[in-house]
C-alpha positions as CSV (number, residue, x, y, z in Angstrom):
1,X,169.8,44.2,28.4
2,X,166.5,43.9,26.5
3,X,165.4,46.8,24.9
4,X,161.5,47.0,23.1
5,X,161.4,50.4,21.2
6,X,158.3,51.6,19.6
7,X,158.0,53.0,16.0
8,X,155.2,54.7,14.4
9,X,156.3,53.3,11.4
10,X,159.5,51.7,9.8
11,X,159.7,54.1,7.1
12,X,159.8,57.0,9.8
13,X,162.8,59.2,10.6
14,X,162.0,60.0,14.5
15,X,161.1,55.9,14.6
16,X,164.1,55.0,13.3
17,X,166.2,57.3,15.1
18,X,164.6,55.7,18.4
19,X,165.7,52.6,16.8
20,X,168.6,53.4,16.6
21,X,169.1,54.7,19.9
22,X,167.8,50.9,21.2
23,X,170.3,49.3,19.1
24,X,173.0,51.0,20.9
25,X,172.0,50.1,24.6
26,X,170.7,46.4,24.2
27,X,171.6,42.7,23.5
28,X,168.0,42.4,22.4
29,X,166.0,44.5,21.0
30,X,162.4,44.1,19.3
31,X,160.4,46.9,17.7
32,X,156.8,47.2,17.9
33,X,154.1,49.4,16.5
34,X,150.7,49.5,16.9
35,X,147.9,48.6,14.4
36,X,144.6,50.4,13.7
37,X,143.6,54.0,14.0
38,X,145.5,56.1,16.6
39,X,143.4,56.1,20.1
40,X,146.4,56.8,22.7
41,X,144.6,55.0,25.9
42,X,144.0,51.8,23.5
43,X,147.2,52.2,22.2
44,X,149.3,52.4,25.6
45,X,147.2,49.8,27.1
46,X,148.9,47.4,23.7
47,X,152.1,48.5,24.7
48,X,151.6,47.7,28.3
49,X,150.8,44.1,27.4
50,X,153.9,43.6,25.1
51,X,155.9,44.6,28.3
52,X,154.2,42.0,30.7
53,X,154.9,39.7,28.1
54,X,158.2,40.2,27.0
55,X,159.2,41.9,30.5
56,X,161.9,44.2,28.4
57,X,164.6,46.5,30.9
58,X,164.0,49.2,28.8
59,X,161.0,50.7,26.5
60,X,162.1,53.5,24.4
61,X,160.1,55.4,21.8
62,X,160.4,58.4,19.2
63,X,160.3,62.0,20.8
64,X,157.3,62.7,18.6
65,X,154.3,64.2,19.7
66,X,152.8,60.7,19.5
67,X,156.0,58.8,21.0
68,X,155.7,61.1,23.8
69,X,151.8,60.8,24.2
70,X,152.0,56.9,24.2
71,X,154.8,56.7,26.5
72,X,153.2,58.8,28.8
73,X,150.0,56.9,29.2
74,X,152.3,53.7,29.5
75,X,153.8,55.4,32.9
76,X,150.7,56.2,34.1
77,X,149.4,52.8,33.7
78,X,152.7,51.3,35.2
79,X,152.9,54.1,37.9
80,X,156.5,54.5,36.8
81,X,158.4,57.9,35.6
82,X,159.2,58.4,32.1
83,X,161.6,60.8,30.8
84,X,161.4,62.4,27.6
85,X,163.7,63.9,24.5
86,X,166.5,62.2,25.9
87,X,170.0,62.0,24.4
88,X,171.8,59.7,25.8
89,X,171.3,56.5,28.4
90,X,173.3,54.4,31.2
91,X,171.6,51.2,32.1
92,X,171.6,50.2,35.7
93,X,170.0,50.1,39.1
94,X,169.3,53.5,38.7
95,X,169.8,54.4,35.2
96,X,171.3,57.6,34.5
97,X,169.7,59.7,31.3
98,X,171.0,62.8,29.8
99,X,168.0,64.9,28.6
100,X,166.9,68.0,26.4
101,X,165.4,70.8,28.4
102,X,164.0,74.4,28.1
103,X,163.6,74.7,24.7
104,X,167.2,72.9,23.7
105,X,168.7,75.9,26.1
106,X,170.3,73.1,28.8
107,X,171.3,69.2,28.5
108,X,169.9,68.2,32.1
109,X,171.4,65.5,33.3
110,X,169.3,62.7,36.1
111,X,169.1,59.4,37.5
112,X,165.6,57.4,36.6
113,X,164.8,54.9,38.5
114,X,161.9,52.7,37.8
115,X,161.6,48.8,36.0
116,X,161.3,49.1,33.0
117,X,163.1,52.1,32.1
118,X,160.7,54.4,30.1
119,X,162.1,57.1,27.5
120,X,161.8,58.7,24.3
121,X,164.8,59.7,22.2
122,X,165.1,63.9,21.3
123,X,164.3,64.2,17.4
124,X,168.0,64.5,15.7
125,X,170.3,63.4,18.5
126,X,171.9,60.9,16.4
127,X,171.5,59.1,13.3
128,X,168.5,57.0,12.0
129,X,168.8,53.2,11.7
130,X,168.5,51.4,8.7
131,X,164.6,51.1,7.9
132,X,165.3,46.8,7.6
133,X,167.8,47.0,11.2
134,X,165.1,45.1,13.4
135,X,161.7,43.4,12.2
136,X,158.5,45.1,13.8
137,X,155.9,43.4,15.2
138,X,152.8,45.1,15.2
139,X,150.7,44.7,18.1
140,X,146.4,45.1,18.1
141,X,144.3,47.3,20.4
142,X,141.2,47.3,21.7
143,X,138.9,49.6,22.4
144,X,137.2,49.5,25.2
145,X,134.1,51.7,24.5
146,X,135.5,54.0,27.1
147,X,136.6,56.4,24.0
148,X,136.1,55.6,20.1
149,X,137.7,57.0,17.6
150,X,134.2,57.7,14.7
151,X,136.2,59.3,12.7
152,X,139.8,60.7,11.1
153,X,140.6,63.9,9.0
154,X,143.1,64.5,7.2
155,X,144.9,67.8,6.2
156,X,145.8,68.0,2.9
157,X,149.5,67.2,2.0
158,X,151.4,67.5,-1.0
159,X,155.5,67.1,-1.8
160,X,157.9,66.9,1.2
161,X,157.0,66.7,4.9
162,X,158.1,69.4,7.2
163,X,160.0,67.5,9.3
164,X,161.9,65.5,6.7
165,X,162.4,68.6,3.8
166,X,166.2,69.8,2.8
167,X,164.6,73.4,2.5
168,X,162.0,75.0,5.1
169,X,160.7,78.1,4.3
170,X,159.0,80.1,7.7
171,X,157.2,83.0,7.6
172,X,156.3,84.8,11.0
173,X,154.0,87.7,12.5
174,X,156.0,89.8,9.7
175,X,154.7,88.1,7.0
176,X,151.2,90.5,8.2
177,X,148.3,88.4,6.7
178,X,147.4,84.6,5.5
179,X,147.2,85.7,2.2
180,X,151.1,86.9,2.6
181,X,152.0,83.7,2.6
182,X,152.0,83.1,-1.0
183,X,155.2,84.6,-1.7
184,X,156.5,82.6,0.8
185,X,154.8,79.2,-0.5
186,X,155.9,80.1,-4.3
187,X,159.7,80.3,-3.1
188,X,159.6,77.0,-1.1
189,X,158.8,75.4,-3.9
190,X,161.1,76.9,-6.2
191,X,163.7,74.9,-3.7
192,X,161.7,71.8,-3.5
193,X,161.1,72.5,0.4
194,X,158.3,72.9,2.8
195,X,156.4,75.8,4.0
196,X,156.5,76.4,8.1
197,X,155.6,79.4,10.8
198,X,155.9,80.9,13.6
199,X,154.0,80.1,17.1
200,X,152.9,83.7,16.4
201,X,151.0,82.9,13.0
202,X,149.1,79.7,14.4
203,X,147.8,81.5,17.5
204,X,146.5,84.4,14.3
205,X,144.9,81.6,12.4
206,X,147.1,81.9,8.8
207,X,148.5,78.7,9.2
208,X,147.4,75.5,11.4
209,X,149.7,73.6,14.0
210,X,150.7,71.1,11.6
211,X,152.4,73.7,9.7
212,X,154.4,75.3,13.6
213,X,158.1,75.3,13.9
214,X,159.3,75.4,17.5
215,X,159.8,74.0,20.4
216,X,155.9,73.1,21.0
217,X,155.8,72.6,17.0
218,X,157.8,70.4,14.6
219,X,161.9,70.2,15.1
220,X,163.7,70.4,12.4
221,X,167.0,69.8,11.2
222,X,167.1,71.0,7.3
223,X,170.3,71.6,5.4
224,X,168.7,75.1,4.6
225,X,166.3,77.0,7.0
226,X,164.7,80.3,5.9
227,X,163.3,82.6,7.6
228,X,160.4,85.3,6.9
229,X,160.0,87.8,9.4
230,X,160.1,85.5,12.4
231,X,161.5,88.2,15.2
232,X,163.9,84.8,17.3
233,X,162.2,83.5,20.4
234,X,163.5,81.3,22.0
235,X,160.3,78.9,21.7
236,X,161.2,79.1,17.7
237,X,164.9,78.5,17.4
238,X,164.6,75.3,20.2
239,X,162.6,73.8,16.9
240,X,165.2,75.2,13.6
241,X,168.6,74.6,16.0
242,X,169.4,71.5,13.9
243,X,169.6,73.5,11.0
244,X,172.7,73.2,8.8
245,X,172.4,76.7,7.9
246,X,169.5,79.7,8.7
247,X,169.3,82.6,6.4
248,X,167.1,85.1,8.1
249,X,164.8,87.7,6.7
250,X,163.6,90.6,8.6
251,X,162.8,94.6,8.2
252,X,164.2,95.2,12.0
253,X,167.9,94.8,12.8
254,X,167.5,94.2,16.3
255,X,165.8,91.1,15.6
256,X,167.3,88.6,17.7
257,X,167.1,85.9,15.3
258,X,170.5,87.8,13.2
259,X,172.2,86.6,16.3
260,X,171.8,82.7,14.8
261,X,171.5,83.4,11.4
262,X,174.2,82.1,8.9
263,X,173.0,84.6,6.3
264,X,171.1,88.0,7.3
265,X,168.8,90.2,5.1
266,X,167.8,93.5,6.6
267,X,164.5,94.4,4.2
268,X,161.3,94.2,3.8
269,X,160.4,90.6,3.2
270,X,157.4,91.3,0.4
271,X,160.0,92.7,-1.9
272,X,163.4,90.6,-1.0
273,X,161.3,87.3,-1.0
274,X,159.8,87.6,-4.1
275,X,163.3,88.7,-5.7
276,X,164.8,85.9,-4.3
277,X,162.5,84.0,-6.3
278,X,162.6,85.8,-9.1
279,X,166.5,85.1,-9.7
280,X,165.7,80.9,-8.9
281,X,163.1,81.7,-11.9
282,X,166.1,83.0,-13.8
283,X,169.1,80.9,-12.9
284,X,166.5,77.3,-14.0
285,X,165.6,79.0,-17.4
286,X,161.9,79.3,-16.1
């Protein structure tokens, strides 16, 4: 079975993990990305060329927001299904795919029929493949005037990516205003990690999407995941499940989220947060 799986880049953990997943269902498999600034119809209409070409059984890509985006334009431009965030694959006539749904609440699993097979591989249902696995070719789209892409920003970044960091720090309606969010942005990077948030504190305007844990955010799967007033839902915890361990933060002790949590703190978060980061002050001499 020929498998073509689509990276956004070689370096990347969902890409590689998709990798990974191709490596494990095919004789052959090629990897592909796309060069030039992202423009999804331009982009899918590449990919949809490689597959006439190389006519592959199978075209898998990462379950990123991207991976999903391309792959669905690819289906619709095929007029084939597509299934997404899946976690395991059965080639054949009808090839059977076992798939995250609601939120990480159920494993649904279906038949997909359909030539090539079209999926995308769930962020952290198995291990990423070594960056230098499989070459990748990179593939050129054209516009075709139809949309343009004038012009790209940026949001600022600095230290480790939210998806990739050991240590997330979240901070949720609880946290009360943007500008609570300090305490919570000095203690991540105490611990080297990242900052995230609630859906709650997007939709509020303290923090931008980029920044969203959940299941309509970034998944994560950090060794330590701390959370800041964040009350549970079950929109939230489909994006920290992977988490090796949660410690969880919050003046209420109904909060649903203590029924996950590793670790529980029942107090105010202005005061335990900052004392948590007072004692890392302490223990590295600072």
């Amino acid at each position: 079975m020929s498998v073509l799986v689509l990276v956004e880049s070689p370096d990347d953990e969902l890409s590689r993990q998709a990798l990974a997943f191709g490596l494990g269902l095919g004789d052959t498999v090629e990897a592909v990305t796309v060069g030039g600034v992202y423009a999804p119809a331009a982009w899918a209409r590449a990919i949809v060329a490689a597959i006439e070409e190389r006519t592959p059984a199978a075209v898998i890509g990462p379950g990123s927001d991207r991976g999903n985006e391309l792959l669905a334009h690819v289906a619709a431009i095929l007029d084939q299904p597509m299934a997404a965030n899946c976690v395991s694959l059965t080639p054949g006539d009808r090839a059977s795919v076992t798939r995250i749904r609601w939120g990480g609440s159920l494993l649904e699993e279906a038949s997909l029929h359909g030539s090539p097979v079209l999926a995308t591989v769930a962020p952290h249902a198995l291990a990423a493949a070594p960056a230098d696995s499989v070459a990748v070719d990179e593939l050129n789209a054209t516009q075709d005037g139809a949309v343009a892409v004038l012009e790209r920003l940026q949001a600022p970044s600095a230290g480790v990516s939210l998806a990739d960091a050991e240590v997330v720090v979240s901070g949720g309606r609880g946290v009360g205003s943007a500008e609570g969010f300090a305490a919570i942005e000095e203690l991540a990077e105490l611990l080297g990690g990242a900052v995230g948030c609630s859906r709650a504190v997007t939709m509020a305007g303290w923090r931008p999407h980029t920044d969203q844990v959940g299941q309509t955010g970034t998944k994560i799967a950090p060794e330590l995941y701390i959370a800041c007033g964040i009350s549970g839902a079950t929109q939230h915890m489909a994006g920290c499940k992977g988490a090796k361990h949660l410690l969880a933060i919050n003046a209420d002790p109904e909060a649903s989220i203590f029924g996950s949590a590793d670790y529980g703190v029942i107090g105010d978060l202005s005061e335990v947060v900052p004392a948590i980061s007072a004692e890392i002050r302490k223990a590295k001499g600072a």
